[in-house]
CHARMM internal coordinates of N, CA and C (Angstrom, degrees):
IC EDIT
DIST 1 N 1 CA 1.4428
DIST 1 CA 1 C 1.5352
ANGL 1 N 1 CA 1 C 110.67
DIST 1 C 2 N 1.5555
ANGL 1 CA 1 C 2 N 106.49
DIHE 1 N 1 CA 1 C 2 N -29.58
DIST 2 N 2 CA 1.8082
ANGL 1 C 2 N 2 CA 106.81
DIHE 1 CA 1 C 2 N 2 CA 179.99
DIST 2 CA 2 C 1.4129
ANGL 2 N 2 CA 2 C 110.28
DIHE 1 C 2 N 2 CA 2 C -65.62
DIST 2 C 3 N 1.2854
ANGL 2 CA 2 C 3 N 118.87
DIHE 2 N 2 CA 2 C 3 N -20.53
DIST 3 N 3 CA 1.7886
ANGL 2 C 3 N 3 CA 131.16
DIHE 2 CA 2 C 3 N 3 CA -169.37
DIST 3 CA 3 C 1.8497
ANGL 3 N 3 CA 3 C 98.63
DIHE 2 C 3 N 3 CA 3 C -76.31
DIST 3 C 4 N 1.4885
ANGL 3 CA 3 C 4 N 87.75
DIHE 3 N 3 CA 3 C 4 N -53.67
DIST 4 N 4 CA 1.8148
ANGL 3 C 4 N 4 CA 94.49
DIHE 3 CA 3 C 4 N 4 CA -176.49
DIST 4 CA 4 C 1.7106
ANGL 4 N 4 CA 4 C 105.03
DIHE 3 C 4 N 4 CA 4 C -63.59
DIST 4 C 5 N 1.0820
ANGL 4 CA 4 C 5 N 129.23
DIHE 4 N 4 CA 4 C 5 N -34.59
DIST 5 N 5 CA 1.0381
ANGL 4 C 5 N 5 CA 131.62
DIHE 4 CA 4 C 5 N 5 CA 178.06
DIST 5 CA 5 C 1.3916
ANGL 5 N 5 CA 5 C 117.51
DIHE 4 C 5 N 5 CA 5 C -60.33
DIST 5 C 6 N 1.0203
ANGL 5 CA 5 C 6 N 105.46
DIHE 5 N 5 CA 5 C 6 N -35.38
DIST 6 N 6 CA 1.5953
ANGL 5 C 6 N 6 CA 132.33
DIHE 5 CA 5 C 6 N 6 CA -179.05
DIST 6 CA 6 C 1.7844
ANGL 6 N 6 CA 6 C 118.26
DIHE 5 C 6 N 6 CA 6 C -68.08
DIST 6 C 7 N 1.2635
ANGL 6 CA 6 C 7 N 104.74
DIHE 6 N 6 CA 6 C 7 N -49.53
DIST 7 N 7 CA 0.9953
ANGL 6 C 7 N 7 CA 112.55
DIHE 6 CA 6 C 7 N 7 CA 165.74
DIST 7 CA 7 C 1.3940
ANGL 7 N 7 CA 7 C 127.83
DIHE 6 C 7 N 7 CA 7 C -82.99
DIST 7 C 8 N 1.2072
ANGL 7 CA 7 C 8 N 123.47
DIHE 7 N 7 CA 7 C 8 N -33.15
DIST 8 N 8 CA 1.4461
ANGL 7 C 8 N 8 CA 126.85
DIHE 7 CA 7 C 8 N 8 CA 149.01
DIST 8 CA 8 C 1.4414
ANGL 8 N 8 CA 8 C 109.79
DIHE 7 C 8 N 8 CA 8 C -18.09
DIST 8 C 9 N 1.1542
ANGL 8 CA 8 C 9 N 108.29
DIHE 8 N 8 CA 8 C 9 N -94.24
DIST 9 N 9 CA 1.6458
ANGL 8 C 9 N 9 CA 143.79
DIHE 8 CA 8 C 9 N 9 CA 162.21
DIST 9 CA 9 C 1.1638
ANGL 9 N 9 CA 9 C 131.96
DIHE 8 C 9 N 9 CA 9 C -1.39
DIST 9 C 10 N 1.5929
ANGL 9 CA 9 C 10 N 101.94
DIHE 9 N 9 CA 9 C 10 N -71.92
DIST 10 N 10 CA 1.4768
ANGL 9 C 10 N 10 CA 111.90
DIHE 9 CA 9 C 10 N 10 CA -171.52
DIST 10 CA 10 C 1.5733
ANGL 10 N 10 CA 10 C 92.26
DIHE 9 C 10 N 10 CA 10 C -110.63
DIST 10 C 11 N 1.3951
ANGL 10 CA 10 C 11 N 121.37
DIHE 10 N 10 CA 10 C 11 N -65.02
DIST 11 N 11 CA 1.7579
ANGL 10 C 11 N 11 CA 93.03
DIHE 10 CA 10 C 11 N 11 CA -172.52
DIST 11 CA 11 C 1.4463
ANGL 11 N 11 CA 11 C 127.53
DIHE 10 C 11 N 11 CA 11 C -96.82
DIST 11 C 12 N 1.5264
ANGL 11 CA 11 C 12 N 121.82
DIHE 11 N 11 CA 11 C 12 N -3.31
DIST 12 N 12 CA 2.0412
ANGL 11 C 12 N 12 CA 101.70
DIHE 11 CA 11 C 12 N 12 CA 155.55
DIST 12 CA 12 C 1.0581
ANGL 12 N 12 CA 12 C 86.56
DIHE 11 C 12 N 12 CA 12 C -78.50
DIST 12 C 13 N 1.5205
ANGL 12 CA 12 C 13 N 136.06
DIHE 12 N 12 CA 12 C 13 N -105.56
DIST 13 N 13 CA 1.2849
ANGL 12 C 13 N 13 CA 140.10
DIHE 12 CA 12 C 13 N 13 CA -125.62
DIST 13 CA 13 C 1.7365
ANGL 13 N 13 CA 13 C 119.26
DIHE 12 C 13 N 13 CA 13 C -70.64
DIST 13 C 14 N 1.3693
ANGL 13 CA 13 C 14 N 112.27
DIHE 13 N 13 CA 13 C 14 N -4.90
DIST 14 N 14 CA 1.2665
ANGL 13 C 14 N 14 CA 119.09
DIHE 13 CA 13 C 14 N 14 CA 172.73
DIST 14 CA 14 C 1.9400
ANGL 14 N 14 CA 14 C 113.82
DIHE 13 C 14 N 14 CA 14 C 61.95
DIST 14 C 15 N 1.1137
ANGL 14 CA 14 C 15 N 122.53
DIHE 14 N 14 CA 14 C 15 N 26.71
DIST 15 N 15 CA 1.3870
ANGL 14 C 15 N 15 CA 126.20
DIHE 14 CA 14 C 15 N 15 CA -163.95
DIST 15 CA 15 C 1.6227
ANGL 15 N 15 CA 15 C 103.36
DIHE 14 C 15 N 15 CA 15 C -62.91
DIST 15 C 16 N 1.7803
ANGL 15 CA 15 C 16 N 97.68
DIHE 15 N 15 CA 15 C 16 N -64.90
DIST 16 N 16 CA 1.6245
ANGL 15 C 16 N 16 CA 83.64
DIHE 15 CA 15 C 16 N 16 CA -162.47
DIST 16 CA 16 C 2.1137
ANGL 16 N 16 CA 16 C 85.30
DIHE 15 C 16 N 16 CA 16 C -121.57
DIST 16 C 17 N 1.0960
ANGL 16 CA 16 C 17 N 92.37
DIHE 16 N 16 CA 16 C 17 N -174.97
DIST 17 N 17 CA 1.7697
ANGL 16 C 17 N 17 CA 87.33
DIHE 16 CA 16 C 17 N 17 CA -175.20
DIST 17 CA 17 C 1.6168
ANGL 17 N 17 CA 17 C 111.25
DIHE 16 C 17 N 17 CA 17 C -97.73
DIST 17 C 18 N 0.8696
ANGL 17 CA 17 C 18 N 115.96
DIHE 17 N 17 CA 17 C 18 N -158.18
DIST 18 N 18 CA 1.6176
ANGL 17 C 18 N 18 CA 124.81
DIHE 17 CA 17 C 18 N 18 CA -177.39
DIST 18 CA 18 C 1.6000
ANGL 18 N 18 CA 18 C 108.66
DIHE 17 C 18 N 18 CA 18 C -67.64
DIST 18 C 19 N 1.5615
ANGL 18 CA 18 C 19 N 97.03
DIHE 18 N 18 CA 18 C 19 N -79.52
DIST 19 N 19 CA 1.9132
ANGL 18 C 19 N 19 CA 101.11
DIHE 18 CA 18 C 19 N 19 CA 169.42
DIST 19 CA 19 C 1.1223
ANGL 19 N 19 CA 19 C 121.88
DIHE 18 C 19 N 19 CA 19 C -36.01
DIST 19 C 20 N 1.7092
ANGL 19 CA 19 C 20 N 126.04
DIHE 19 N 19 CA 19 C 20 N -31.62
DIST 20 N 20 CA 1.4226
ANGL 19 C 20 N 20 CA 118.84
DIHE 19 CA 19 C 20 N 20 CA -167.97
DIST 20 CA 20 C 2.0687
ANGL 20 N 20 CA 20 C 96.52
DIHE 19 C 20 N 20 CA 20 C -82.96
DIST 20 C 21 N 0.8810
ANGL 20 CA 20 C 21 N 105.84
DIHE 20 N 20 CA 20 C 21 N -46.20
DIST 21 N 21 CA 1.3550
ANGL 20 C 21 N 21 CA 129.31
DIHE 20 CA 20 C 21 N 21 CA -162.94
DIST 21 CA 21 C 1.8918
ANGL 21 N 21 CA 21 C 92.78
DIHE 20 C 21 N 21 CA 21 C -54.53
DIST 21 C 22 N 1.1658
ANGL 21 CA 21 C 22 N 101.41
DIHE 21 N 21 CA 21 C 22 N -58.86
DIST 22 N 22 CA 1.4774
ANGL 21 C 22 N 22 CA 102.01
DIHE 21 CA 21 C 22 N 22 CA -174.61
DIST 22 CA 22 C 1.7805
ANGL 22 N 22 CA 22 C 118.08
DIHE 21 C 22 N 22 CA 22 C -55.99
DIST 22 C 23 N 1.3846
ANGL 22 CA 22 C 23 N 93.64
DIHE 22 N 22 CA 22 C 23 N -42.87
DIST 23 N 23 CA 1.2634
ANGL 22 C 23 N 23 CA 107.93
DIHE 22 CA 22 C 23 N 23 CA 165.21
DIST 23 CA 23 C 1.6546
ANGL 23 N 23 CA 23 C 125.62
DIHE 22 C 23 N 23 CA 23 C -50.54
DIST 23 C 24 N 0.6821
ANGL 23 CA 23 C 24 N 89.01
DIHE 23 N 23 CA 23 C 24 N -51.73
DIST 24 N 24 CA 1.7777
ANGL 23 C 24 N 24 CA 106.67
DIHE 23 CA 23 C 24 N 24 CA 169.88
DIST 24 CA 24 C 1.6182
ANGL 24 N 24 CA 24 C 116.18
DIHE 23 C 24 N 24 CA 24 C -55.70
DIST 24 C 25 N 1.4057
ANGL 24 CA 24 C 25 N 100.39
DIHE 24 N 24 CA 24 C 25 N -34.33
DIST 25 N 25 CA 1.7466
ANGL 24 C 25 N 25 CA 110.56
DIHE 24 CA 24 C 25 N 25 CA -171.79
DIST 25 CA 25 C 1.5669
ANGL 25 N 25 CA 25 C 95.32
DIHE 24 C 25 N 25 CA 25 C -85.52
DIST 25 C 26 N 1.3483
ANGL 25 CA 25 C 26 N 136.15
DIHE 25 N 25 CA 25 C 26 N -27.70
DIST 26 N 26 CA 1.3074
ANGL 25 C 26 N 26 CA 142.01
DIHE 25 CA 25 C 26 N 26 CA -149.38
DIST 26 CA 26 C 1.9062
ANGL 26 N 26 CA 26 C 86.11
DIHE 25 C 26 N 26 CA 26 C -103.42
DIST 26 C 27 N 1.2379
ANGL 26 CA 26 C 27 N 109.38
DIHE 26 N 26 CA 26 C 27 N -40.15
DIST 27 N 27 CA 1.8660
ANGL 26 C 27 N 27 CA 99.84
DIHE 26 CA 26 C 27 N 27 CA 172.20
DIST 27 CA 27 C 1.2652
ANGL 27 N 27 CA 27 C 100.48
DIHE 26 C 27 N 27 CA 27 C -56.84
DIST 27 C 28 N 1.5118
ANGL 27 CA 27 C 28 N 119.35
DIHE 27 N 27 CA 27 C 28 N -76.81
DIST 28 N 28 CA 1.3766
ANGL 27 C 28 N 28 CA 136.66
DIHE 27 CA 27 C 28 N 28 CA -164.44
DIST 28 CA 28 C 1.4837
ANGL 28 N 28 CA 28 C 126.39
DIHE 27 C 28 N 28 CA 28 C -29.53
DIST 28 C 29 N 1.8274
ANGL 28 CA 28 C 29 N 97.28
DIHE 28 N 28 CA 28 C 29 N -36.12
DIST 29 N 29 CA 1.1652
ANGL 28 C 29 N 29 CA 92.10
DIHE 28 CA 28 C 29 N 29 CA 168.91
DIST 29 CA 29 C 1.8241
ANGL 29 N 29 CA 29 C 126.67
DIHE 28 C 29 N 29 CA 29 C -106.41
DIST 29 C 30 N 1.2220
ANGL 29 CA 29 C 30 N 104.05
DIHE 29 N 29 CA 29 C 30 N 12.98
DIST 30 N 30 CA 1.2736
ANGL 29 C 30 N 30 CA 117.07
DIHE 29 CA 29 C 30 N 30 CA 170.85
DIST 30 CA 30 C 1.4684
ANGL 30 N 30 CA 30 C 111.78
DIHE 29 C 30 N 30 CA 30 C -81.53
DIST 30 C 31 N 1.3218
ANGL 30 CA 30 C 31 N 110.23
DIHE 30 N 30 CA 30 C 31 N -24.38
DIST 31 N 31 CA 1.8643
ANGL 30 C 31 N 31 CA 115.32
DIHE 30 CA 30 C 31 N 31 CA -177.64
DIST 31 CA 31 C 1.7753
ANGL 31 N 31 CA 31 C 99.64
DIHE 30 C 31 N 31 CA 31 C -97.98
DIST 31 C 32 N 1.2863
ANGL 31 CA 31 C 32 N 113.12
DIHE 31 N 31 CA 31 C 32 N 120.19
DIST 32 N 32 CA 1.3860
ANGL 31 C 32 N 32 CA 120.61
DIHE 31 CA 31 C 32 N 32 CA 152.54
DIST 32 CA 32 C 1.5950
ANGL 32 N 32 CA 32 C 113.59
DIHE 31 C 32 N 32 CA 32 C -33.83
DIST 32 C 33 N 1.7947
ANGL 32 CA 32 C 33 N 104.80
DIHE 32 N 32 CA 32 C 33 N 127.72
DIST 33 N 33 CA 1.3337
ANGL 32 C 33 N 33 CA 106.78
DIHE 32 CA 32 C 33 N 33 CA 173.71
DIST 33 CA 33 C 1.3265
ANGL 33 N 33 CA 33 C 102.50
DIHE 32 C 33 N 33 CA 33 C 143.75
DIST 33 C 34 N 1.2657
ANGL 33 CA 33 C 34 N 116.04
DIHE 33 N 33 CA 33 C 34 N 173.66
DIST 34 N 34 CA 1.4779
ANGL 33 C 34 N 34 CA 119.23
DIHE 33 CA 33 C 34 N 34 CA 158.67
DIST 34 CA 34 C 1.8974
ANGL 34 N 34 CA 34 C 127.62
DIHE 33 C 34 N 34 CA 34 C -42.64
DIST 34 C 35 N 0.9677
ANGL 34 CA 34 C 35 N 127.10
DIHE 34 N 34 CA 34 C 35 N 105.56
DIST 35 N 35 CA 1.6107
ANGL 34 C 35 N 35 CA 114.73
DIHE 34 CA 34 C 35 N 35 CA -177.36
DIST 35 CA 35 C 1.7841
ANGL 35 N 35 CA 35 C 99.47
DIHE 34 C 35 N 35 CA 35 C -60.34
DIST 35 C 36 N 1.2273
ANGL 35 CA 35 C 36 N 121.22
DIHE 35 N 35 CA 35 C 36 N -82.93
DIST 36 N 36 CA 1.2323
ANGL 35 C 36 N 36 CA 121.39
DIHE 35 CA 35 C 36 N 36 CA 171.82
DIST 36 CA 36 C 1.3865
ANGL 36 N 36 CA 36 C 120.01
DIHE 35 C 36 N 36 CA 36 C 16.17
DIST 36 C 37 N 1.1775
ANGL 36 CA 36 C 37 N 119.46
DIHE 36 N 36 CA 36 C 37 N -82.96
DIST 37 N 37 CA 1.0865
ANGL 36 C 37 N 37 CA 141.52
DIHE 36 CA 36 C 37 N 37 CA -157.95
DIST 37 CA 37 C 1.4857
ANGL 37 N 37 CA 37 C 102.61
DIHE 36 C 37 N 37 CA 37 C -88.24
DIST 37 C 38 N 1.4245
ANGL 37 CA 37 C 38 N 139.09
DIHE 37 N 37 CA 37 C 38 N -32.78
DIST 38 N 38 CA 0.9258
ANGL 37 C 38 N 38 CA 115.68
DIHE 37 CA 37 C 38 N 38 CA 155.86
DIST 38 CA 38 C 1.5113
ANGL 38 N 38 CA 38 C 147.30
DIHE 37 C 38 N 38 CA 38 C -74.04
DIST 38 C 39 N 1.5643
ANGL 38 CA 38 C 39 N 100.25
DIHE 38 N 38 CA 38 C 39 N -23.49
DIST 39 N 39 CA 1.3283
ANGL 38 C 39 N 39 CA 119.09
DIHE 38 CA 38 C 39 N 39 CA 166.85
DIST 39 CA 39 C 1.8499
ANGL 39 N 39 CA 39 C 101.74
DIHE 38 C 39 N 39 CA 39 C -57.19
DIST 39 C 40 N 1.6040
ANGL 39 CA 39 C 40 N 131.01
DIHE 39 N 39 CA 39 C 40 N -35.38
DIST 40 N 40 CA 0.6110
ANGL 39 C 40 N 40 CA 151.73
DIHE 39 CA 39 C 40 N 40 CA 174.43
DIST 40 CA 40 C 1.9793
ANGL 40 N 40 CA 40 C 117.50
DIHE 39 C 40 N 40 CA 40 C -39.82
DIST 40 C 41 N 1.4772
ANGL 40 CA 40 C 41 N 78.56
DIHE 40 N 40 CA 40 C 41 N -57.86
DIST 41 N 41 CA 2.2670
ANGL 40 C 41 N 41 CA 95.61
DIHE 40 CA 40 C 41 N 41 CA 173.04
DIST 41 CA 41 C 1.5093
ANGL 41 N 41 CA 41 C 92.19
DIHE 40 C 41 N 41 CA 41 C -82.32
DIST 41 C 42 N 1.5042
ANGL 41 CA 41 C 42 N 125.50
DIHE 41 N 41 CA 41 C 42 N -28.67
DIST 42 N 42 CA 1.5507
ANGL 41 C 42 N 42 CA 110.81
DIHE 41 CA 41 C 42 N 42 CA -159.75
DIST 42 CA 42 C 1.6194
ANGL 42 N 42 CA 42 C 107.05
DIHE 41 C 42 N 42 CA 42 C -78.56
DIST 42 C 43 N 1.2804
ANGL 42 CA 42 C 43 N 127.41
DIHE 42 N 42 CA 42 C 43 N -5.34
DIST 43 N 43 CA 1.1231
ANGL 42 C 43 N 43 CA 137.25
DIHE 42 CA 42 C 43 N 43 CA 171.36
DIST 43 CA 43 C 1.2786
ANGL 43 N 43 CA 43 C 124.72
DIHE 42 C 43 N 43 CA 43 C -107.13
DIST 43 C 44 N 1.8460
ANGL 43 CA 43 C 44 N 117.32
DIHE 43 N 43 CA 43 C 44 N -19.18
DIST 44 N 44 CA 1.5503
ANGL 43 C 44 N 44 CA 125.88
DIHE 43 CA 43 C 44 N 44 CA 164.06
DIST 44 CA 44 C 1.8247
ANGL 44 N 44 CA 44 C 98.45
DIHE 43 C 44 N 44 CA 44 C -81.07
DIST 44 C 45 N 1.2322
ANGL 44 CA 44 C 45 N 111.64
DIHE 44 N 44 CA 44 C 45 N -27.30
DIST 45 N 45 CA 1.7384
ANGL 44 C 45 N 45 CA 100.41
DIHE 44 CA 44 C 45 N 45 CA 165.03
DIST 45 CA 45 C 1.4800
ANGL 45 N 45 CA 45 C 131.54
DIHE 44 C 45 N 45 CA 45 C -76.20
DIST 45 C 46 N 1.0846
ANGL 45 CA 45 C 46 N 105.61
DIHE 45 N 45 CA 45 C 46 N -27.01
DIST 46 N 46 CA 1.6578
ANGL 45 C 46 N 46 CA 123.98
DIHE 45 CA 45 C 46 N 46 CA 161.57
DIST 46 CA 46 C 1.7011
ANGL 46 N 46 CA 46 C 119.27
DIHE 45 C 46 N 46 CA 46 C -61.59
DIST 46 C 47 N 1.5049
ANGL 46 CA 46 C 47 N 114.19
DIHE 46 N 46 CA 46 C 47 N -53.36
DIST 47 N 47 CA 1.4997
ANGL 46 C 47 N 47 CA 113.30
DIHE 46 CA 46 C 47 N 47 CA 159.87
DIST 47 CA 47 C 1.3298
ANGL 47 N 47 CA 47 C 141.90
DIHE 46 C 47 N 47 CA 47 C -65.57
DIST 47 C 48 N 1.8057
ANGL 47 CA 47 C 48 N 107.48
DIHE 47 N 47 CA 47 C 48 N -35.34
DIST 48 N 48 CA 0.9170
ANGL 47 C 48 N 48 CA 108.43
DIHE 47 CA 47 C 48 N 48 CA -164.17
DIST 48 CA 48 C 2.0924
ANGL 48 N 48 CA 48 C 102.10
DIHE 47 C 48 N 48 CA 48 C -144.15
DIST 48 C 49 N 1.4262
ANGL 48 CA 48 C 49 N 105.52
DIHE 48 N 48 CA 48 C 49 N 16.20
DIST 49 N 49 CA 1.3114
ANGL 48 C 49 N 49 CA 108.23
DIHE 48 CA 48 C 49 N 49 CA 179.69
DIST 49 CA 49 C 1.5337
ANGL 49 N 49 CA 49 C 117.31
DIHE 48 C 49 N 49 CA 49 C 81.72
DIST 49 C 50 N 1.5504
ANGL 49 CA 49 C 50 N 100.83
DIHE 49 N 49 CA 49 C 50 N -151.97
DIST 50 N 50 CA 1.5011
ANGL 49 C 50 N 50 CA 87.92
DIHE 49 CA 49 C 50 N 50 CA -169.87
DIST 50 CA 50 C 1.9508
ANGL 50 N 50 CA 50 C 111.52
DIHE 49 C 50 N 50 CA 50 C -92.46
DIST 50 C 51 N 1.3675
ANGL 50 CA 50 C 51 N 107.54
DIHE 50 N 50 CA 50 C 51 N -8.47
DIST 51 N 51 CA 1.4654
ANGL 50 C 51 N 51 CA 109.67
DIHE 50 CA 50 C 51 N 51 CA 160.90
DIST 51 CA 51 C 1.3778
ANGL 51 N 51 CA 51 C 125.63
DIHE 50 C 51 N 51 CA 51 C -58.75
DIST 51 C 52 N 1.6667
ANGL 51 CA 51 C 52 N 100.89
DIHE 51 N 51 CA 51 C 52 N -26.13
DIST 52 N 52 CA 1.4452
ANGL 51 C 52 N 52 CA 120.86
DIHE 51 CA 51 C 52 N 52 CA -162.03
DIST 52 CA 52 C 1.7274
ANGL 52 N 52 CA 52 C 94.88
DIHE 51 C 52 N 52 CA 52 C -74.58
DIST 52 C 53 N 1.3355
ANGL 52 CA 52 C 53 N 110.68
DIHE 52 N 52 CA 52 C 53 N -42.56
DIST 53 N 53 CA 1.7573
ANGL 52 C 53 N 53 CA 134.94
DIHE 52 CA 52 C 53 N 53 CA -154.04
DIST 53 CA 53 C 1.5288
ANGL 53 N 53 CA 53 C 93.41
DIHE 52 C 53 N 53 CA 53 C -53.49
DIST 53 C 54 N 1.7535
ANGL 53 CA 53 C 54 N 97.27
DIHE 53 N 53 CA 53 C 54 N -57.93
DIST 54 N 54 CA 1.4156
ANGL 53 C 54 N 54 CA 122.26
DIHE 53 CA 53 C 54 N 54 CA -159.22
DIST 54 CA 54 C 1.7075
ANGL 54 N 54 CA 54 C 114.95
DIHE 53 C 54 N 54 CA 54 C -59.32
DIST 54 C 55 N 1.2701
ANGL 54 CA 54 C 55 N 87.11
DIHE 54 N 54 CA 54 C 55 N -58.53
DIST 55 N 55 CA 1.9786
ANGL 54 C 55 N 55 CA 99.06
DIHE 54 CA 54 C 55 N 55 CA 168.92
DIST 55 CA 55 C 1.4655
ANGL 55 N 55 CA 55 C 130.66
DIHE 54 C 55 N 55 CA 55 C -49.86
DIST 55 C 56 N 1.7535
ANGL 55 CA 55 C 56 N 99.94
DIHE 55 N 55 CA 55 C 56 N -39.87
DIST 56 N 56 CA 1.2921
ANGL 55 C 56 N 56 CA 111.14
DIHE 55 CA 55 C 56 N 56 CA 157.17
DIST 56 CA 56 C 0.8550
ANGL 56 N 56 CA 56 C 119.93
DIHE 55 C 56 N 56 CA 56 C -96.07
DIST 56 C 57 N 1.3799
ANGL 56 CA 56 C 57 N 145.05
DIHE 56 N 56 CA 56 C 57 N 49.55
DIST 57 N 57 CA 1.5501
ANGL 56 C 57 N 57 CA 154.93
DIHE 56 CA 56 C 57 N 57 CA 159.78
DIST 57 CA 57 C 1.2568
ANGL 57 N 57 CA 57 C 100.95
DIHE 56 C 57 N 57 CA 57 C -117.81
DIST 57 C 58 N 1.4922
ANGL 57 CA 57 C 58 N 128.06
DIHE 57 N 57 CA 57 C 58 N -45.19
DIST 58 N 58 CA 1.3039
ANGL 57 C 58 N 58 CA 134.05
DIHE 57 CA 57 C 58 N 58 CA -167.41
DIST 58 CA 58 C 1.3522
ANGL 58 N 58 CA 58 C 123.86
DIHE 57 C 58 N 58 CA 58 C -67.50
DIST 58 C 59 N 2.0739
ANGL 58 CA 58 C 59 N 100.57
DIHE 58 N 58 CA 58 C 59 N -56.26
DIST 59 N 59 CA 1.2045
ANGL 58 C 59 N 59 CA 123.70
DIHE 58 CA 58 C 59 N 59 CA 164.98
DIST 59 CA 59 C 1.2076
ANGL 59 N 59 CA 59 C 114.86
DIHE 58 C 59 N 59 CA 59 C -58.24
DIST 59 C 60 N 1.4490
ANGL 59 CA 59 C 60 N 142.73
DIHE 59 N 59 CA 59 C 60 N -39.71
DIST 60 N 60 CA 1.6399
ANGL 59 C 60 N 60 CA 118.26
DIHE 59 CA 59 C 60 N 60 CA -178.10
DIST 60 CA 60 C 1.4689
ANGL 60 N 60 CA 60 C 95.25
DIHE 59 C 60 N 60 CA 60 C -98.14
DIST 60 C 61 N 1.4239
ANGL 60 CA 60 C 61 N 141.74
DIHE 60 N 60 CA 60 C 61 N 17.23
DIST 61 N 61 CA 1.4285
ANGL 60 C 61 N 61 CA 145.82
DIHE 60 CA 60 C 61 N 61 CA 166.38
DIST 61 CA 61 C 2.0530
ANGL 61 N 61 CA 61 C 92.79
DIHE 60 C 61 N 61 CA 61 C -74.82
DIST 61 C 62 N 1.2220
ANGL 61 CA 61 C 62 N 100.69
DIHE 61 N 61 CA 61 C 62 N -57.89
DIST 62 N 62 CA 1.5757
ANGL 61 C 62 N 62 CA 112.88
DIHE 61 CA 61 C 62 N 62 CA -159.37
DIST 62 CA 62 C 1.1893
ANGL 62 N 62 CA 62 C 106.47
DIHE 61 C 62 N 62 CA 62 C -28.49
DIST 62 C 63 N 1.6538
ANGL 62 CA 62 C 63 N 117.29
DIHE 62 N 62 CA 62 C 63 N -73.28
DIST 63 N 63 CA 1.4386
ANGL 62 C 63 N 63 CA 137.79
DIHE 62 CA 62 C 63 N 63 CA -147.83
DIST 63 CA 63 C 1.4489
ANGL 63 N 63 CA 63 C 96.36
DIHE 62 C 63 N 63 CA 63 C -53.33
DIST 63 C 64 N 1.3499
ANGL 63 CA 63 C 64 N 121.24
DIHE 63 N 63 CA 63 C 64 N -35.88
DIST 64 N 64 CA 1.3433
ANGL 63 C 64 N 64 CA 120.44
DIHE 63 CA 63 C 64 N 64 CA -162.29
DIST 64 CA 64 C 1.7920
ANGL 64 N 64 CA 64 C 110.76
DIHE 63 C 64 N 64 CA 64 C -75.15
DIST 64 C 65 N 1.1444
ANGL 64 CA 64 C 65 N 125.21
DIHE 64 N 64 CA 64 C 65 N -17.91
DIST 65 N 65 CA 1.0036
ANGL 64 C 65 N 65 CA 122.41
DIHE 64 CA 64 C 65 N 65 CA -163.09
DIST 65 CA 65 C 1.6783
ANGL 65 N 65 CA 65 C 102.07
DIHE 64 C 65 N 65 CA 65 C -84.49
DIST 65 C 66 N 1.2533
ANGL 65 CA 65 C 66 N 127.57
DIHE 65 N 65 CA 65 C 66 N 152.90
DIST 66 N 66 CA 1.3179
ANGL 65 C 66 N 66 CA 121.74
DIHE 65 CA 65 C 66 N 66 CA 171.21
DIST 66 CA 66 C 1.0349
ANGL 66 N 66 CA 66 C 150.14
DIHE 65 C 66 N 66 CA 66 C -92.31
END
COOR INIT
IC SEED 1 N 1 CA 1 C
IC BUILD
């Protein structure tokens, strides 16, 4: 899911670049929890701040629920 995320991200939509992106994966997995999903806010916080974090924490949180 970190790959799909990845590509989302950095090469369709061009949001944040490679270095930032990696960076983000190297937090994500230093904090207990899902990586996914946080790499997920760590890139809605990068675009769009910490509203950005939240929306994209929520939204790829959603699908999962049943």
């Amino acid at each position: 899911m970190v790959v799909h995320v990845r590509d989302l991200s950095v090469k369709r939509n061009q949001w944040v670049d490679e270095k930032t992106y990696k960076e983000g994966v190297i937090l994500a997995q230093s904090i207990p929890g899902a990586t996914a999903m946080q790499i997920a806010a760590y890139v809605g916080l990068c675009v769009r701040g910490t509203g950005g974090a939240l929306l994209s924490y929520v939204g790829f949180g959603l699908p999962l629920l049943p």
